[in-house]
C-alpha angles and dihedrals in degrees: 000000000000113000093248077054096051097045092049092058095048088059093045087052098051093046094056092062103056113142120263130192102279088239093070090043090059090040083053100050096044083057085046100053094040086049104042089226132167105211143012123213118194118200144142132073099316092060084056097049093022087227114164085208129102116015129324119240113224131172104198109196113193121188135254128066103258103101124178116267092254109024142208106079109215129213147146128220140191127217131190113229126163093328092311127102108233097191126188135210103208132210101196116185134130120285083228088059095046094051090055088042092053093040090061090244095121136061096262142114097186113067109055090035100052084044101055084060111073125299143164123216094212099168131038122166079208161344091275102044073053103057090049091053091050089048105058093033080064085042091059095043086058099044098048079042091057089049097051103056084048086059100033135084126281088255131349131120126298092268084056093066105033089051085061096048091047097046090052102039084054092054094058098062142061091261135144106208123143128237118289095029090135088066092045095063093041093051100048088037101043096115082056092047094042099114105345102105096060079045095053103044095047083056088052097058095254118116102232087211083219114192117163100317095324117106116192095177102215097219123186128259111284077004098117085041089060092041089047091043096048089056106036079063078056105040083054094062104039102093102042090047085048092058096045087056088048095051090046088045087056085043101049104006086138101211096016096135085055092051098043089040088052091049103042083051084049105050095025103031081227105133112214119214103221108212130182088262093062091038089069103027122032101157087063100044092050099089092049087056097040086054093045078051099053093051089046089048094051089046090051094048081044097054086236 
């Protein structure tokens, strides 16, 4: 392993371990056992405030090599803690999977790009579970580093850069983010960000050409065309895998009518009585509730 390598990997792996409240850490570890799992990942909004409110964000990666078709599996569970209910959307998928995901080996624009953003790895059945968690969370921040000198400028600062990754890997996804996300990220995550692109890069085999706060990465001849064309084949797929995901998340979401109850209670102050029926079947029962909310909505606009 190069030293820029080796670096990289020592602050992924310190960032990994960043504390988290020890609530999320047993909620963590209960998913972990029922699953089998060998790692649990911890990201989103709540490891960044260490609120206990809203849903947790977990990625559960299980071994062996065989994945689902279309990965990863989606669901939502609830957990008693000291009279609240601390409550978990999952992402379960092999650690094999999410290694090849994060390397760019795969036809994906969601791994490495969601990765390189925080994350705590807040459950390992061992070092060496660890290690391989550690590894492909480095691999991602290379690979989302690669690609952003590609669609970046020719120099400019490391905002520069990321702003350009973050604008195109949105864009090639079903998601509704308004405009200047990318700012958003960089502004709440700076201390994250501080340093990790010219690392990165340097891991990845790229000069950042670092002076002051300035990076010109010095890329190889034809190098930016194989980076562009390697994700313009994924840009290309991003959408439609996004929507198949989507399709298989509205098919096998397991608690889905719990989570979307909860958040429909949540956002509306509607509550939504969750019957046999809507436990199995959500997609059918979701006329039956749209059309509960839009009454409770007009009473609410009509006083009544």
């Amino acid at each position: 392993m190069s030293g820029s390598a080796a670096a990289l990997t020592e602050r992924i792996a310190t960032r990994l371990a960043a504390p988290v409240d020890p609530a999320v850490a047993a909620f963590a570890q209960a998913l972990a056992d029922a699953a089998g799992a060998r790692a649990v990942l911890f990201y989103g909004s709540n490891l960044r405030t260490g609120s206990l409110d809203g849903v947790l964000d977990f990625y559960v990666l299980l071994p062996g090599d065989r994945e689902a078709a279309i990965w990863p599996t989606v669901s939502y569970h609830e957990r008693a803690h000291e009279g609240v209910t601390l409550r978990a959307k999952l992402a379960t998928m092999t650690l094999a999977t999410f290694a090849r995901a994060a390397s760019g080996e795969l036809t994906d624009t969601t791994i490495w790009a969601r990765f390189v953003q925080p994350s705590a790895l807040i459950w390992a059945e061992d070092e060496a579970a660890r290690a391989d968690v550690v590894a492909a969370i480095a691999a991602a921040a290379v690979t989302a580093a690669r690609l952003a000198a590609a669609l970046g400028p020719v120099s400019g600062t490391a905002e520069d850069y990321w702003r350009a990754l973050f604008r195109s890997t949105y864009s090639a996804e079903f998601r509704v983010e308004k405009q200047g996300r990318e700012n958003d990220i960089l502004a709440v995550n700076a201390d994250h960000f501080a340093g990790l692109l010219p690392l990165a890069l340097e891991a990845g085999g790229i000069p950042p050409g670092l002076h002051g706060a300035i990076l010109t990465p010095r890329l190889m001849p034809g190098e930016r065309a194989r980076i562009l064309g390697w994700w313009k084949r994924r840009r290309r797929m991003g959408k439609p895998l996004n929507l198949l995901r989507l399709v298989k998340a509205s098919t096998t979401f397991e608690g889905a009518a719990r989570y979307a109850a909860w958040k429909i209670e949540r956002h509306t102050g509607m509550p939504v009585r969750l019957t046999p029926f809507r436990e199995r079947w959500p997609l059918l029962a979701a006329p039956q509730v749209l059309w509960d909310l839009s009454q409770h909505r007009r009473r609410q606009r009509s006083g009544g």
